[in-house]
DRENBAVEX-602141 format. One record per residue (C-alpha): x, y, z; residue in one letter. Coordinates in steps of 0.5 Angstrom, whole numbers, plus 500, padded with zeros to 3 digits. Example, Ala and Ser with C-alpha at 12.3 -4.5 7.8 and 13.67 -1.06 7.14 Angstrom:
2
<site><u>525</u><v>491</v><w>516</w><type>A</type></site>
<site><u>527</u><v>498</v><w>514</w><type>S</type></site>
//
This chain:
360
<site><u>940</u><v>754</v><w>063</w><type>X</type></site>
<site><u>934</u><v>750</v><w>066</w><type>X</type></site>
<site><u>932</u><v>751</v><w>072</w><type>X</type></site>
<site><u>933</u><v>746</v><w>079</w><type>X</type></site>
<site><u>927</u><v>743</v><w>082</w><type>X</type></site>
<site><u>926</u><v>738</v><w>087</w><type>X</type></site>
<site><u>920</u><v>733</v><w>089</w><type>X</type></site>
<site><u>919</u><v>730</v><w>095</w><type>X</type></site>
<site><u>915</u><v>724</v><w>096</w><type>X</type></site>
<site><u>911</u><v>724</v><w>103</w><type>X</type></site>
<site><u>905</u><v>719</v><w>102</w><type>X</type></site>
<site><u>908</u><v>714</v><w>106</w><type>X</type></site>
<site><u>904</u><v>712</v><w>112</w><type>X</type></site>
<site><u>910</u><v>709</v><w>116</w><type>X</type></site>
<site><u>905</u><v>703</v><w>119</w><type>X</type></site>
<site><u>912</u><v>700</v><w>121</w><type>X</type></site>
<site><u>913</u><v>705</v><w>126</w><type>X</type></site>
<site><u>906</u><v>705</v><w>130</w><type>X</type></site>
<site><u>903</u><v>707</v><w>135</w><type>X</type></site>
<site><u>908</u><v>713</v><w>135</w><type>X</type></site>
<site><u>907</u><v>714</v><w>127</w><type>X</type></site>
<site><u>899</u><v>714</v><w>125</w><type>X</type></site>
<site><u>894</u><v>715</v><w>119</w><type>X</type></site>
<site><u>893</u><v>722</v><w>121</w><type>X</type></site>
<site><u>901</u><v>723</v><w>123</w><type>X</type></site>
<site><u>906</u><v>719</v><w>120</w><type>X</type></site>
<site><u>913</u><v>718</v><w>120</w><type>X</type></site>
<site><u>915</u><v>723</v><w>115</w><type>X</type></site>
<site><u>912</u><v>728</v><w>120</w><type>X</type></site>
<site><u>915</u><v>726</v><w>126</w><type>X</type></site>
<site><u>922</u><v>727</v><w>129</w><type>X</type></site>
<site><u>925</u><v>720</v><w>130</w><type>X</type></site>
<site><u>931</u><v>723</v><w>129</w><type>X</type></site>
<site><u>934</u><v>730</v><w>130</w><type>X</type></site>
<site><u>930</u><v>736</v><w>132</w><type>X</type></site>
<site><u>926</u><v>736</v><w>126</w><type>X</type></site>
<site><u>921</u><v>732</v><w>123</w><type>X</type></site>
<site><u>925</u><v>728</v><w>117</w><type>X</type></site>
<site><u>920</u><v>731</v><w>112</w><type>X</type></site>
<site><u>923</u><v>738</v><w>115</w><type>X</type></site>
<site><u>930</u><v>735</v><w>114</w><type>X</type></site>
<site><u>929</u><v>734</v><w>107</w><type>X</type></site>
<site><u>927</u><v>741</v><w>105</w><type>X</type></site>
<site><u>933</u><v>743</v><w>110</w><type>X</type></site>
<site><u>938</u><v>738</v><w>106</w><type>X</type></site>
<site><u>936</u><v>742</v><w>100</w><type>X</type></site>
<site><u>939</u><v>749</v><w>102</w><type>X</type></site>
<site><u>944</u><v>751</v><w>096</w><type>X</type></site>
<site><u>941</u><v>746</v><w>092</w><type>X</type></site>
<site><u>935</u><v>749</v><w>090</w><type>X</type></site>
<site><u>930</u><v>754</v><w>092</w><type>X</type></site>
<site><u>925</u><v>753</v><w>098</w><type>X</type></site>
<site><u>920</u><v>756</v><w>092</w><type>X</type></site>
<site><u>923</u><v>750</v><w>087</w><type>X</type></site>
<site><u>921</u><v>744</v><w>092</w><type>X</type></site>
<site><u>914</u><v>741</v><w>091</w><type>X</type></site>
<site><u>913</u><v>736</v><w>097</w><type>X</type></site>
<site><u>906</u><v>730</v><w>094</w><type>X</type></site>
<site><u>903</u><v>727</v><w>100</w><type>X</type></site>
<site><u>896</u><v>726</v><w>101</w><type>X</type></site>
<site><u>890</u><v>729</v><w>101</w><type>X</type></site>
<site><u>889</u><v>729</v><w>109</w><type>X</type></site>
<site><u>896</u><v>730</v><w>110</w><type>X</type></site>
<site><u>897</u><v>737</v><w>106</w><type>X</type></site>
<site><u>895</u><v>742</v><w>113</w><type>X</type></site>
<site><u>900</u><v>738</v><w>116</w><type>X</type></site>
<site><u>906</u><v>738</v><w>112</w><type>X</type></site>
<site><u>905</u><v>745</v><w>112</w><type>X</type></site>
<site><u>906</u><v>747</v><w>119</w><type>X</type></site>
<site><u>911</u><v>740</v><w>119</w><type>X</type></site>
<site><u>915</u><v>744</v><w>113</w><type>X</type></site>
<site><u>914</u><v>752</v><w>114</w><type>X</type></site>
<site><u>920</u><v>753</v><w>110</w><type>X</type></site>
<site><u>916</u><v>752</v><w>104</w><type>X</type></site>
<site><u>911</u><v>757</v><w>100</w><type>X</type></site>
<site><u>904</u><v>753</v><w>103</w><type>X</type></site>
<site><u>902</u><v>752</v><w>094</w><type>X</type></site>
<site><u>908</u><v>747</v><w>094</w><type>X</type></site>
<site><u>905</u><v>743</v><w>098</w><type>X</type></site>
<site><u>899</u><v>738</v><w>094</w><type>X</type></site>
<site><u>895</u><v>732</v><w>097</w><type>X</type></site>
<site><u>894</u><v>726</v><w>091</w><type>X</type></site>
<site><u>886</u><v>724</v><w>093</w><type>X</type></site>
<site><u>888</u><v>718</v><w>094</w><type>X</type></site>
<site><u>895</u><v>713</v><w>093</w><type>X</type></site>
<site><u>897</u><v>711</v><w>087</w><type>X</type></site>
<site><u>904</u><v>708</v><w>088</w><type>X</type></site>
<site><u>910</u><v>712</v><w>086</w><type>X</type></site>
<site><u>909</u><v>713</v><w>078</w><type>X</type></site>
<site><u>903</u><v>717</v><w>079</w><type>X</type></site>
<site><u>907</u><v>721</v><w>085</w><type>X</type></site>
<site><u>912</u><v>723</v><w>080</w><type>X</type></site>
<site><u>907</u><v>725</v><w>074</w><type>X</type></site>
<site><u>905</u><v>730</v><w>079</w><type>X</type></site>
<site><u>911</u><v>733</v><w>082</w><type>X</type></site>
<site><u>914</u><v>733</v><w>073</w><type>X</type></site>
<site><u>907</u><v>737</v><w>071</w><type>X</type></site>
<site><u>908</u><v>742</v><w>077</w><type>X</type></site>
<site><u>915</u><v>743</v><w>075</w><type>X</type></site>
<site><u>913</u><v>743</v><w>068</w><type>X</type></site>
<site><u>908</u><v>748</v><w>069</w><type>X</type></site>
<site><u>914</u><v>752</v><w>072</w><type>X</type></site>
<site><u>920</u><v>751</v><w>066</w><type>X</type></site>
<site><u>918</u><v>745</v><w>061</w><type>X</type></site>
<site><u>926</u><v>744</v><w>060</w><type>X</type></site>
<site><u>927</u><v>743</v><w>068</w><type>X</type></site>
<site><u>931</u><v>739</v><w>071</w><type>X</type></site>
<site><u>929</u><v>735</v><w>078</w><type>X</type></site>
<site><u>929</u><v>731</v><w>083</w><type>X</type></site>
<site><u>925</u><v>725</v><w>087</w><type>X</type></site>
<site><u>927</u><v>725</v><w>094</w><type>X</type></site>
<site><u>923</u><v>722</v><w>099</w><type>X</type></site>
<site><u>921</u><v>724</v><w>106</w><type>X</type></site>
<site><u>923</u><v>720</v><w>110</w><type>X</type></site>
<site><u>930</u><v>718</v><w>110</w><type>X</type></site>
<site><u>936</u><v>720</v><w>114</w><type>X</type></site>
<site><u>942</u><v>722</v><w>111</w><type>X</type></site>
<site><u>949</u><v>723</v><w>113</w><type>X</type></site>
<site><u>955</u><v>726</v><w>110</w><type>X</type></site>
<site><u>951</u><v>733</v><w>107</w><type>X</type></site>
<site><u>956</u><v>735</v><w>103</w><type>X</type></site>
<site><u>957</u><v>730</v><w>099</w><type>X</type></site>
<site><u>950</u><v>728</v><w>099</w><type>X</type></site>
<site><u>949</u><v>735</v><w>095</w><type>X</type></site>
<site><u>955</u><v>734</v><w>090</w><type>X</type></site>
<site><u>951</u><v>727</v><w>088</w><type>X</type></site>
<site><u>944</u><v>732</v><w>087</w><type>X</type></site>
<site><u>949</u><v>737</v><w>084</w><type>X</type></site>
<site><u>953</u><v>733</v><w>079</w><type>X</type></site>
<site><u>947</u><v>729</v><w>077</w><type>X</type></site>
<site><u>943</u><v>736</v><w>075</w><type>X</type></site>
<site><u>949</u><v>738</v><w>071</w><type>X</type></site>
<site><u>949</u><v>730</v><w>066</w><type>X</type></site>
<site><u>942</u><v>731</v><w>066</w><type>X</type></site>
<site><u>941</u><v>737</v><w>063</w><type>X</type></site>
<site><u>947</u><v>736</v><w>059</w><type>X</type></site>
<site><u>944</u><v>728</v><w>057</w><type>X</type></site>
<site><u>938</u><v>724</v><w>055</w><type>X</type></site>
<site><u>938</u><v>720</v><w>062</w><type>X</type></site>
<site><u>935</u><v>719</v><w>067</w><type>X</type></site>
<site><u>939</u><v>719</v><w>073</w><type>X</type></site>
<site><u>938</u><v>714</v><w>079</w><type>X</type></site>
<site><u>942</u><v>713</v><w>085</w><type>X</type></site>
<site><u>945</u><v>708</v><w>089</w><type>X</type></site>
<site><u>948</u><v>708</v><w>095</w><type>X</type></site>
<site><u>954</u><v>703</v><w>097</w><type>X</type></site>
<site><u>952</u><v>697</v><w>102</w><type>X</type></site>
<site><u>955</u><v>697</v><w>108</w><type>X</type></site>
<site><u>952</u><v>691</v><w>110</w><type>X</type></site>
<site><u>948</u><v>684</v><w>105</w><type>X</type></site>
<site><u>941</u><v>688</v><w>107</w><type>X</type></site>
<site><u>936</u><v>684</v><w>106</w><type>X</type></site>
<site><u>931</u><v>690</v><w>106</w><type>X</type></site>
<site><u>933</u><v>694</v><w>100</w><type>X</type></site>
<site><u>933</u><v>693</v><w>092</w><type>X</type></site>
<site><u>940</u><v>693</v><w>089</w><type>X</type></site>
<site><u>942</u><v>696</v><w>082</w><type>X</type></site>
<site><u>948</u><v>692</v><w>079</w><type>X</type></site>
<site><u>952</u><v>698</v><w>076</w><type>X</type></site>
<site><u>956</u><v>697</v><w>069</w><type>X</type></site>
<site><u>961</u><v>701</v><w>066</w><type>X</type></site>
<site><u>964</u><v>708</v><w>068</w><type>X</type></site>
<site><u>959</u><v>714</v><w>065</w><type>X</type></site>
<site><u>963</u><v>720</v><w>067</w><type>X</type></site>
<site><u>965</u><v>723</v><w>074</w><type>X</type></site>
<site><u>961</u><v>729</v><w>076</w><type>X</type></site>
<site><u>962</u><v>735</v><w>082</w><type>X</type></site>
<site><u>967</u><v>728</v><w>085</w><type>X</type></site>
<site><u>962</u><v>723</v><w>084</w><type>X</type></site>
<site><u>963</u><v>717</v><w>079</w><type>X</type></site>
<site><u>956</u><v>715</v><w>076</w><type>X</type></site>
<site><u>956</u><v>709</v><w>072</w><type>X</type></site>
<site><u>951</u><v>706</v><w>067</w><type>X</type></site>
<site><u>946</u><v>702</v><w>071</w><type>X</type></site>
<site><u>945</u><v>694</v><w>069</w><type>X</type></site>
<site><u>939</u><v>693</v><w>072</w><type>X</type></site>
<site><u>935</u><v>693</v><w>078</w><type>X</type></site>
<site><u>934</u><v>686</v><w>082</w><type>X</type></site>
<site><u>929</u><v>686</v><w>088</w><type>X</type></site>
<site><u>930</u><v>683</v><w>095</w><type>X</type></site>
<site><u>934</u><v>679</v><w>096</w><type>X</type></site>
<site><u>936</u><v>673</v><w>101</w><type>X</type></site>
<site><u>942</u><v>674</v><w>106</w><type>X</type></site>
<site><u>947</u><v>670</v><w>102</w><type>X</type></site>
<site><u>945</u><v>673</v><w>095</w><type>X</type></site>
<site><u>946</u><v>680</v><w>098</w><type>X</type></site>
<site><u>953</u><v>678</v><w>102</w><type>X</type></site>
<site><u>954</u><v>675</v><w>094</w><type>X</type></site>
<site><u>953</u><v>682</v><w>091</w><type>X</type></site>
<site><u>957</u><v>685</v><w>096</w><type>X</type></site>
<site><u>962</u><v>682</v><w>094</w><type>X</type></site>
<site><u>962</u><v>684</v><w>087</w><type>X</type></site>
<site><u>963</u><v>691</v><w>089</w><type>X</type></site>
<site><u>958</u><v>693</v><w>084</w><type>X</type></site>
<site><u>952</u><v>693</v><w>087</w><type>X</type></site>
<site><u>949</u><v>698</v><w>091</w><type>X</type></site>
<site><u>942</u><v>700</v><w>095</w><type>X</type></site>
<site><u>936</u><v>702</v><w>091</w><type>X</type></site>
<site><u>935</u><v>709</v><w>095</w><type>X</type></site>
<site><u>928</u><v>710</v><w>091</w><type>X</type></site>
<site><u>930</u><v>717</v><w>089</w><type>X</type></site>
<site><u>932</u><v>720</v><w>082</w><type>X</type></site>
<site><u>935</u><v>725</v><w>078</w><type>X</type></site>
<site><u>932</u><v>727</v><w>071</w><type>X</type></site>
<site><u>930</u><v>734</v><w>066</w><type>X</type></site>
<site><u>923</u><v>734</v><w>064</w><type>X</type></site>
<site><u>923</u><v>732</v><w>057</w><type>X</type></site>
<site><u>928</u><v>726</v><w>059</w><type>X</type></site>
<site><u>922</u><v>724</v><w>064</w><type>X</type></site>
<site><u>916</u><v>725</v><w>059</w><type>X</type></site>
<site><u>920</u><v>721</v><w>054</w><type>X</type></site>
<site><u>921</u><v>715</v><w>058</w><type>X</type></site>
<site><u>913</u><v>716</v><w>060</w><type>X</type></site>
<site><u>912</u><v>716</v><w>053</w><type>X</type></site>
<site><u>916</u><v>710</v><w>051</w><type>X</type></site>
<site><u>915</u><v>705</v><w>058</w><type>X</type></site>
<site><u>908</u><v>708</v><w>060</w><type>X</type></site>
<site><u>904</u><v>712</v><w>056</w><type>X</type></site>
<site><u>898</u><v>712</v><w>062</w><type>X</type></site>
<site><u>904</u><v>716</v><w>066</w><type>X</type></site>
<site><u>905</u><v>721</v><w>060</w><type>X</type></site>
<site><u>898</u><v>723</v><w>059</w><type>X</type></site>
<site><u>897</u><v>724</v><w>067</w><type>X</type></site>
<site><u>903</u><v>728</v><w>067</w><type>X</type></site>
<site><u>901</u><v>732</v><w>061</w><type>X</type></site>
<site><u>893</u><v>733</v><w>064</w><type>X</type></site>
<site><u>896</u><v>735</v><w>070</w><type>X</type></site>
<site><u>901</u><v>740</v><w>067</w><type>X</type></site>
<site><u>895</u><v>743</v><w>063</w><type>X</type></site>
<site><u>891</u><v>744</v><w>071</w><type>X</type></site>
<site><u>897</u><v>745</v><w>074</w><type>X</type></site>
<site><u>899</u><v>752</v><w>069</w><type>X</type></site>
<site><u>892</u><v>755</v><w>071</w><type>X</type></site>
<site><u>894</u><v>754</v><w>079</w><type>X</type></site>
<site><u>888</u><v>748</v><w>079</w><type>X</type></site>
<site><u>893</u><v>742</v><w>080</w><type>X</type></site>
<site><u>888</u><v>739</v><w>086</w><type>X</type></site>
<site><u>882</u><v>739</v><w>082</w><type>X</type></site>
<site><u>886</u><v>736</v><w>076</w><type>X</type></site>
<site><u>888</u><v>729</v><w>080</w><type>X</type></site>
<site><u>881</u><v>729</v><w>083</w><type>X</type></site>
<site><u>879</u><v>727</v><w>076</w><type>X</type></site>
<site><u>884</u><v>723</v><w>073</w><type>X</type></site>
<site><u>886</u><v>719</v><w>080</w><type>X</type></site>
<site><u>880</u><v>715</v><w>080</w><type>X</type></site>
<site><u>882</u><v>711</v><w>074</w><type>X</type></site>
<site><u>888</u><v>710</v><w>075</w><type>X</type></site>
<site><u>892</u><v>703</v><w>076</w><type>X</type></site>
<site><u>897</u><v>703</v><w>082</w><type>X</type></site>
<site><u>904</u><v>702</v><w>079</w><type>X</type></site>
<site><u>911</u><v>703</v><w>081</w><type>X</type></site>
<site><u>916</u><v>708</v><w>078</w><type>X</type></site>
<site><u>921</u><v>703</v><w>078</w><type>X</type></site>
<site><u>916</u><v>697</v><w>074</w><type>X</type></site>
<site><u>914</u><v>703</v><w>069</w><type>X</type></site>
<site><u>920</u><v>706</v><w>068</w><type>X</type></site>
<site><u>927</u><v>704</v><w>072</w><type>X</type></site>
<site><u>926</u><v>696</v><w>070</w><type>X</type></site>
<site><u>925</u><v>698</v><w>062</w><type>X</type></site>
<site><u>929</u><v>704</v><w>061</w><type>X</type></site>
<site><u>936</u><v>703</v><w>058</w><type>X</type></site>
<site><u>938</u><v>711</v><w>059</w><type>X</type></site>
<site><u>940</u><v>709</v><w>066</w><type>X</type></site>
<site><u>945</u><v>713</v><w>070</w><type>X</type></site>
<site><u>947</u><v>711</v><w>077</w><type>X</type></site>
<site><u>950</u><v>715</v><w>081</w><type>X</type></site>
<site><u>954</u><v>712</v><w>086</w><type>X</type></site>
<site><u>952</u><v>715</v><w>093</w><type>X</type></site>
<site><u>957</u><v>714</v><w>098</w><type>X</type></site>
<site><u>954</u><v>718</v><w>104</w><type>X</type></site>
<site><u>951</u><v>716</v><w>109</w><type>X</type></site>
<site><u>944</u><v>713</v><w>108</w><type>X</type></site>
<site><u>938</u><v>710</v><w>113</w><type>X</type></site>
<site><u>932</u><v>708</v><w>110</w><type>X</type></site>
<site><u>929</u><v>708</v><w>118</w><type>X</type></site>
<site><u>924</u><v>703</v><w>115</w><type>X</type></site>
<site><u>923</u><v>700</v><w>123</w><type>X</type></site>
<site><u>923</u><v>700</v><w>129</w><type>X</type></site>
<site><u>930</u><v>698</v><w>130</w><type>X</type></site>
<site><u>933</u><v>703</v><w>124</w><type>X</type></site>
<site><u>933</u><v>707</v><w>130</w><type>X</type></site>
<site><u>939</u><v>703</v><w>134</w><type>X</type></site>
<site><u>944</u><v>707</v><w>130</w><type>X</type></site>
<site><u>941</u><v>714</v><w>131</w><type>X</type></site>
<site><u>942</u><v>713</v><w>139</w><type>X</type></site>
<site><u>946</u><v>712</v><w>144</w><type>X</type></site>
<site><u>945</u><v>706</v><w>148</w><type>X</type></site>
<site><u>946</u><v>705</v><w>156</w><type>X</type></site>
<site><u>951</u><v>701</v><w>159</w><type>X</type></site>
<site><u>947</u><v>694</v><w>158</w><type>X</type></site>
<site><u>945</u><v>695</v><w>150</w><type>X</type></site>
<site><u>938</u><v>698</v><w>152</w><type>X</type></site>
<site><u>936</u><v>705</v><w>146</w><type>X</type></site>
<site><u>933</u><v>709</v><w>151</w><type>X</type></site>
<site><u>928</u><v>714</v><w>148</w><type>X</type></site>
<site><u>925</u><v>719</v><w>154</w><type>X</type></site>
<site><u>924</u><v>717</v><w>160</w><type>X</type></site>
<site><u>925</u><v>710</v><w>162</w><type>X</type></site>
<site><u>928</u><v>705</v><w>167</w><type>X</type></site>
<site><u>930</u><v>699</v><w>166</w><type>X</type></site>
<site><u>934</u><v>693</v><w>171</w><type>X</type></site>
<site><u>937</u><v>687</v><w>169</w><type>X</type></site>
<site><u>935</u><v>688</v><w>162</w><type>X</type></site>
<site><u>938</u><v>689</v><w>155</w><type>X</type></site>
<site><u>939</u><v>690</v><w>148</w><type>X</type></site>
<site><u>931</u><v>693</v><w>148</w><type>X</type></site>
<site><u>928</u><v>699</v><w>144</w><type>X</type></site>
<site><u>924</u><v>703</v><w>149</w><type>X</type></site>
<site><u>921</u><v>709</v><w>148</w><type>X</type></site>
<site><u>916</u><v>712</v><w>152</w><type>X</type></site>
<site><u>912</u><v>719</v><w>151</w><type>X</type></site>
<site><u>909</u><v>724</v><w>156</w><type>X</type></site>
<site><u>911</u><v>718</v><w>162</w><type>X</type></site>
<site><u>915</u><v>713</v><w>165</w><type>X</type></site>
<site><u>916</u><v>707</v><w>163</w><type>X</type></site>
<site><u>919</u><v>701</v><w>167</w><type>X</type></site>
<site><u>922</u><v>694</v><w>165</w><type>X</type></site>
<site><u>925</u><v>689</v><w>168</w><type>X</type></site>
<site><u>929</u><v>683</v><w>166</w><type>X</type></site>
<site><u>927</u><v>683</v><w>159</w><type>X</type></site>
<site><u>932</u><v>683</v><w>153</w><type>X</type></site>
<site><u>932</u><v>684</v><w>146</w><type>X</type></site>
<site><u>925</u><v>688</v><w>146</w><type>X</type></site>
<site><u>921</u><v>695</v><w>143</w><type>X</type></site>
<site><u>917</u><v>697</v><w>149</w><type>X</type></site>
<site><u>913</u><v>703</v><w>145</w><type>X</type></site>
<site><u>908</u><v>708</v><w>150</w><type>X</type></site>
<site><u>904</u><v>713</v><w>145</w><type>X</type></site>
<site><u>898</u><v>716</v><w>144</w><type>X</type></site>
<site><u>893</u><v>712</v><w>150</w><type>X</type></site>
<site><u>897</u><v>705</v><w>145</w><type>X</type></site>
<site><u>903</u><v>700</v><w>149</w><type>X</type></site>
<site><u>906</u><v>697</v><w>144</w><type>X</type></site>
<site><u>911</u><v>690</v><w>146</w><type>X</type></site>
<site><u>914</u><v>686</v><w>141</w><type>X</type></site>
<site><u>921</u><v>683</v><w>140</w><type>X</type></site>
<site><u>925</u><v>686</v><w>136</w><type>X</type></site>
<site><u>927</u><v>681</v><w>130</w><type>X</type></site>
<site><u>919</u><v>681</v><w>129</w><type>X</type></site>
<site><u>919</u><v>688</v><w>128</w><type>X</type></site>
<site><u>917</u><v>688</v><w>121</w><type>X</type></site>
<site><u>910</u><v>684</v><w>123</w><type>X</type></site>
<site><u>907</u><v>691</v><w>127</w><type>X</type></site>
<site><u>904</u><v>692</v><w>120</w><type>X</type></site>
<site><u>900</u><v>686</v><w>120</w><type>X</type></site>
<site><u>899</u><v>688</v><w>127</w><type>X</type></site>
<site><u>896</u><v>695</v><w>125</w><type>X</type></site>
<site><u>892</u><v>691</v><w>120</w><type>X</type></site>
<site><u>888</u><v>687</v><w>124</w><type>X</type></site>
<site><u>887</u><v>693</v><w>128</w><type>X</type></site>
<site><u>884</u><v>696</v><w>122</w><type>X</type></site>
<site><u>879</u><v>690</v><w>121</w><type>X</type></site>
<site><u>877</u><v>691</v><w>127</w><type>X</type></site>
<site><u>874</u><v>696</v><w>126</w><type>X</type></site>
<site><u>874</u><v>699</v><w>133</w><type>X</type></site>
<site><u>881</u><v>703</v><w>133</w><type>X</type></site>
<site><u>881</u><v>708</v><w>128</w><type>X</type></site>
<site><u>882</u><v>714</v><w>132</w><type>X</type></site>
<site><u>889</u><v>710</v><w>134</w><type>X</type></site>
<site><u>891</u><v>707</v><w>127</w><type>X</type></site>
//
């Protein structure tokens, strides 16, 4: 029987959630929701599934000290930084030669650090049934959550005919992958049933991996077999200081999902919440009698429907509606709550300006 592996993707640097989440301390390593920081809660969500010696987390080079001390429940080697982004593909290259180098027949998975799930027990049928058709088929196993809402902010997977039903899990074969889509196609795929959320995390054996690479992006397989051939003699970091540089920044989904026919989605039915913005958090708080998210100490009159958070002091608003306040980090953030996707320009031009580095 192969051995179970998981892969944690936290190289994310969480712009949308600024100025609480930064360079040097990005939203996987905070406590948005829960008592842990989220890349904790991967790990922890693990737990019967796979080995906390079996969980390797990608981040990136400056974050590796802190994602340790944000995840002390794994062995401090199983931590490896990338010396610089280059998209997902390359993330999975990595995590595949550090699996491979353990068990060249294992099996994984790819989750990410910064999602918030709901429904654990479920959650681990879905891995558990996917890790068993994965060892036992050529596939690759994506999963799709079931929308509870025509999301515009997400990719969807059209599903296809029944492929087998595993640990009480329907998996079904994967059509195709479409981008983001506007409201009223994404109130038009709802209404088909048969299109889910790309959820960004997968589930597939080490020779399927390596075959799919070889087939769709022969870049990614000669990355994963380099790195493998370091990462067997404990030298993984000095492997992808070699090979980065060159390489080109490609999604997993454009090298390998978008091209693929082996596709097998899983059809995830636990609750899922990409928290890809200040508003995500609405859902994960309670609110106060007139629709205010109040996170720390905070007062507010004559006023609603605002997200206010403030960090080590007092915050006060008074007769505004439909806002995000944010006091952290010596930085006031205020914003209307449906320009929340515009803080990432707001940290760009911060950027340009070359005199805020310490708070970016």
């Amino acid at each position: 029987m192969a051995g179970r592996y998981a892969v944690i993707m936290a190289g994310g640097k969480g712009e949308r959630f600024w100025p609480l989440s930064t360079s040097k301390h990005p939203k996987q390593l905070l406590a948005l929701v829960g008592d842990k920081p989220l890349i904790a809660q991967a790990v922890d969500r693990l737990e019967g599934l796979v080995p906390a010696e079996n969980v390797f987390v990608v981040t990136n080079a400056d974050l590796v000290e802190a994602t340790q001390i944000a995840a002390p429940q794994l062995p401090l080697a199983n931590v490896v930084g990338e010396p610089i982004g280059r998209d997902t593909a390359a993330a999975v290259a990595c995590g595949g030669a550090l699996v491979k180098a353990r068990d060249p027949d294992g099996v994984f998975a790819v989750l990410t650090a910064d999602q918030v799930m709901g429904d654990l027990n479920i959650f681990s049928s879905t891995i558990k049934g996917g890790m068993d058709l994965a060892e036992q088929n050529d596939i690759l196993v994506t999963i799709g959550i079931k929308p509870t809402f025509p999301a515009t902010g997400f990719g969807y997977i059209e599903s296809g005919a029944r492929f087998k039903t595993a640990e009480g899990i329907e998996f079904r074969q994967a059509d195709r992958f479409v981008e983001k889509p506007d409201e009223a196609t994404a109130a038009s795929y709802l209404e088909t049933g048969r299109f889910y959320w790309n959820s960004g995390m997968f589930i597939w054996s080490v020779p399927a991996l390596e075959k799919a690479f070889s087939m769709h992006c022969p870049e990614m397989a000669q990355l994963m077999n380099t790195l493998t051939d370091y990462a067997e003699k404990g030298k993984i970091i000095e492997g992808m200081d070699s090979t980065y540089p060159d390489l080109k920044k490609i999604s997993v989904d454009y090298a390998l999902m978008e091209k693929a026919r082996n596709i097998i989605m899983a059809c995830g039915t636990f609750a899922w919440d990409d928290v890809g913005s200040w508003p995500a958090l609405e859902s994960h708080f309670d609110q106060d009698e007139t629709g205010n998210t109040r996170i720390g100490d905070v007062e507010a009159i004559d006023s609603s429907g605002n997200i206010v958070l403030s960090e080590n002091r007092l915050t006060a608003v008074i007769g505004v509606k439909d806002l995000m306040v944010v006091q952290a980090d010596g930085v006031t953030l205020v914003c209307p709550k449906d320009r929340a996707q515009d803080i990432k320009k707001m940290v760009v031009a911060l950027r340009d300006k070359g005199r805020y580095d310490e708070l970016l």
